[in-house]
N, C-alpha and C positions, 0 to 999 in steps of 0.2 A: 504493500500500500504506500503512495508516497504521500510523503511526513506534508504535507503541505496541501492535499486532497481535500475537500469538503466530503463530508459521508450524507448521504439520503440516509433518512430514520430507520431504512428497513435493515442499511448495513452496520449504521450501527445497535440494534438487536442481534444483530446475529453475532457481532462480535463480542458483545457484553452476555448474551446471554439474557436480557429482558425485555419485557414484551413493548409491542410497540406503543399501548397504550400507556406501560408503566413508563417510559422513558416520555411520551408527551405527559403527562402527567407533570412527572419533574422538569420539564423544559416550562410549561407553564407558571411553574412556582419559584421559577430565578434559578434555580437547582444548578441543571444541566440548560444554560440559553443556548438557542442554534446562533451560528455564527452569519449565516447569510440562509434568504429567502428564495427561490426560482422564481422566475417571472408568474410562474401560476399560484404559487405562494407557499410550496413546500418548504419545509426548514431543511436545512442542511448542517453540517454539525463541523465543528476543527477536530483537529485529532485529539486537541487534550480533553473528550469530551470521553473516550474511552475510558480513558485513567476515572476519572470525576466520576461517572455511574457506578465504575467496580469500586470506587471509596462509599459511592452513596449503597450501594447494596449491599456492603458489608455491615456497615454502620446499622442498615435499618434490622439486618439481620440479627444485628447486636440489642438491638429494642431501642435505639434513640431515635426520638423524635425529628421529623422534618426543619423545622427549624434551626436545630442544632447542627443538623445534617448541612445545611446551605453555610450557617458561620462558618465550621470549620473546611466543606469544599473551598471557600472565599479564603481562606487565611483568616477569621475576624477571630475565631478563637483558636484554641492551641490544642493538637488531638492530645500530646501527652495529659494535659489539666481535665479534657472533657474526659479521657479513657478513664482516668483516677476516679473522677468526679461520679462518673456512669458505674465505674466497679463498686464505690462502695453504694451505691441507691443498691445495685444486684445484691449485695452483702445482706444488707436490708430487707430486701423481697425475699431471698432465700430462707431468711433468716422466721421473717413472717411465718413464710410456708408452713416451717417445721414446726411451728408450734399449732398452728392451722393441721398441719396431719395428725399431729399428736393426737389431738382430740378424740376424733374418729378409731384411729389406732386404738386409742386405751379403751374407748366405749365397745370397741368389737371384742379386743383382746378379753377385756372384764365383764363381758356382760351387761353392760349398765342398762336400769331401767331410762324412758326418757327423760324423767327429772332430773339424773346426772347431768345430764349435757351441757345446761348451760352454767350450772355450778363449776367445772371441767374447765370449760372454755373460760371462764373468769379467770379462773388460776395460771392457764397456760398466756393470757395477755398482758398476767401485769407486767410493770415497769422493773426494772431492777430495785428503784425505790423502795416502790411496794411489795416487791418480796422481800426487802430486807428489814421492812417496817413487817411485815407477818411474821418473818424467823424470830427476828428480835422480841415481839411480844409475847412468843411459846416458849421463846427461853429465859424470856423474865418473870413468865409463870413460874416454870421450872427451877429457876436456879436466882430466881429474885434480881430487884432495881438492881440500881446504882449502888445501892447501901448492901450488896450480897457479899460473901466472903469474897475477899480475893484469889484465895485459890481455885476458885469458879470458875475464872476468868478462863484460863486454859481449857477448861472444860465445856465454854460454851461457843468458843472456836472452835476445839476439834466436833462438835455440830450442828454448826453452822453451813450449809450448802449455798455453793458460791457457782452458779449457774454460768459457764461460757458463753462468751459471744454470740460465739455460733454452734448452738449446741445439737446434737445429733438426737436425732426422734428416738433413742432411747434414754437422753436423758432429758428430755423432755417431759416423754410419760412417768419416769421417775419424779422430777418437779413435781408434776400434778399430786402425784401418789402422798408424797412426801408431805406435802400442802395439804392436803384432805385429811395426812394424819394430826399436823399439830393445830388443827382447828378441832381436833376431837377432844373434850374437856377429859373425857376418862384416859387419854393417852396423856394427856397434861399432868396429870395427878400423878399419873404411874411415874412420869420422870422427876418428878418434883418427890415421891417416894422414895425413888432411886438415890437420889439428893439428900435425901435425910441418913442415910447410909453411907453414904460416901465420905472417907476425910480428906480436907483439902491440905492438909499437910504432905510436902511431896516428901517426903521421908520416908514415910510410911507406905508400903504393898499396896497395889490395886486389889482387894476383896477379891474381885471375878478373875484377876489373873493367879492368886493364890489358890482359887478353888479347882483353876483348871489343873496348874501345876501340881495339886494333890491329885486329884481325884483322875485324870488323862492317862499316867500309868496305870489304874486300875481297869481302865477301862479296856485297854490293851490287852492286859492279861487276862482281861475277862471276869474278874470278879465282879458276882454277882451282886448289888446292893442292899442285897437283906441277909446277905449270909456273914458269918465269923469273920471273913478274912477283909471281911470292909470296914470293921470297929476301927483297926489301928488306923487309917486311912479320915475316918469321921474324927477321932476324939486328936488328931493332929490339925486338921483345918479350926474345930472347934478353939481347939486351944490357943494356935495363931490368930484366928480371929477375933475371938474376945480380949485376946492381948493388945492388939492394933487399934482395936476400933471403941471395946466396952458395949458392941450392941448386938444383938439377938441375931443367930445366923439366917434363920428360916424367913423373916420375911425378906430382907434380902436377895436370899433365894427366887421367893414366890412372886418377888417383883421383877429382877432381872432376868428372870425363866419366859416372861410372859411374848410370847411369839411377835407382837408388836416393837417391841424393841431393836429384835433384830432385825427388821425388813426394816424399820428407820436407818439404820447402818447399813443396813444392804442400797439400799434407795440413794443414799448419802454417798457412799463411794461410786455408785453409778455417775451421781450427778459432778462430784468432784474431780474424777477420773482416778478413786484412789483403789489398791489394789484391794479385791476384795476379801471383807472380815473375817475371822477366824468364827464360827459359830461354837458358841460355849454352854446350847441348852444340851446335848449331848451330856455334859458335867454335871450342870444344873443339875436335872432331873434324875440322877442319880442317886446325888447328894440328895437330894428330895425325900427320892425315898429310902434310900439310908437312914437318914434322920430320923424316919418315920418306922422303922424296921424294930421289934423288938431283943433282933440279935443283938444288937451294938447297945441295947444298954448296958451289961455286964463286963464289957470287950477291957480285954490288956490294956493296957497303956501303952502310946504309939511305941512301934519301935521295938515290944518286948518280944522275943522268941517263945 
């Protein structure tokens, strides 16, 4: 083709690849203008009018609008500023989407009757704001104001879920889950329970990790929890516990056992991307009923042969 040729409309479609209405179209809108007229008044095009349509059909392919399309065809703005500017809107809409899928996602995955729905959708829109104005107030149920111990503090960070950017429709429908539990007043209680049990003294053993670390080798070897060989195994946790803490094992127990707990921590590292928790009702409910077992009341003292 020579560089200096005017093209009829039909050659340039066939070069561009768009049709001949879509190319008058944009010749009408300043877009792509012909550079000269035929005596019968067809347009005819310069050759940089090739280059200009394949930038314009790119662009529109890309979702930006016609306007936009003609500044930067023109030099008026800069593609690098508009590609920036356009990527993060798409960050955005994507972004939307996946909480928009979520929705649907969890009401299938869970069965929900239709009165979930809009309650669901509530949760998957708010703002970052507003979810940290939700966390915050289930965990100043939990674990109290301003005026709570300070060793709380660390404790109401590691559960606190901090939602990404751009988070993936599985942690998405975790948000929601997770939302639905701390707006539950009896889950409220349970960890505020939890809380009256716990010392905020870092000196002293985590309770639950003490109990695993007893009770995990028995579980191994297979003793059973109501038989003999589980006394020395009870009246050692016992004994460390009431040493540490001065409070009653069993509700402890009954409260950190309660299946709601874990799926918060399960929920919670989904949404934070943290590797996920060790499950400790396995121990729990051992010790449970160990406790409750009348073999171990008479049992050795830990440790005797």
């Amino acid at each position: 083709m020579n560089g200096d040729a005017l093209l009829p409309i039909e050659d340039l479609a066939r070069l561009t690849g768009l049709t001949v209405k879509t190319i008058r179209f944009c010749s009408d809108r300043g877009i792509v203008p012909p550079a000269d007229r035929t005596p019968a008044g067809y347009r005819r095009y310069g050759p940089d009018a090739v280059a200009r349509l394949r930038l314009v059909r790119t662009l529109r392919e890309l979702g930006l609008d016609l306007p936009t399309i003609r500044k930067v065809a023109d030099r008026e703005l800069s593609l690098p500023e508009v590609a920036a500017a356009h990527a993060q809107a798409l960050t955005v809409q994507i972004r939307t989407l996946r909480m928009r899928r979520a929705v649907p996602a969890a009401a299938a995955r869970r069965g929900s009757a239709p009165e979930e729905l809009e309650p669901m959708h509530e949760l998957a829109r708010l703002s970052e704001h507003e979810r940290r104005d939700l966390i915050d107030d289930f965990l100043a149920t939990a674990f109290g104001g301003p005026d709570a111990a300070p060793g709380f503090a660390g404790i109401r960070r590691s559960m606190t879920p901090e939602l990404p950017d751009n988070p993936d429709t599985e942690q998405v429908e975790a948000w929601i889950e997770l939302a639905e539990l701390t707006q539950d007043p009896d889950f409220a209680a349970l960890v505020r329970r939890m809380a009256d049990h716990v010392t905020t003294d870092v000196t002293r053993p985590d309770p639950a990790a003490m109990v695993r670390d007893h009770v995990t080798p028995a579980l191994r070897a297979g003793i059973a929890p109501t038989s003999p060989q589980a006394a020395p195994v009870v009246k050692a946790i016992t004994a460390e516990y009431a040493h540490t803490t001065g409070h009653d094992l069993l509700p402890l127990l009954e409260t950190a056992n309660d299946p709601r707990r874990q799926r918060y921590l399960h929920l919670l590292a989904v949404i934070n991307s943290w590797p996920p928790p060790d499950n400790p009702r396995p121990a729990f409910t051992w010790l449970i009923e160990a406790l409750a077992s009348d073999n171990t009341a008479d049992a050795p003292e830990a440790g005797r042969t």
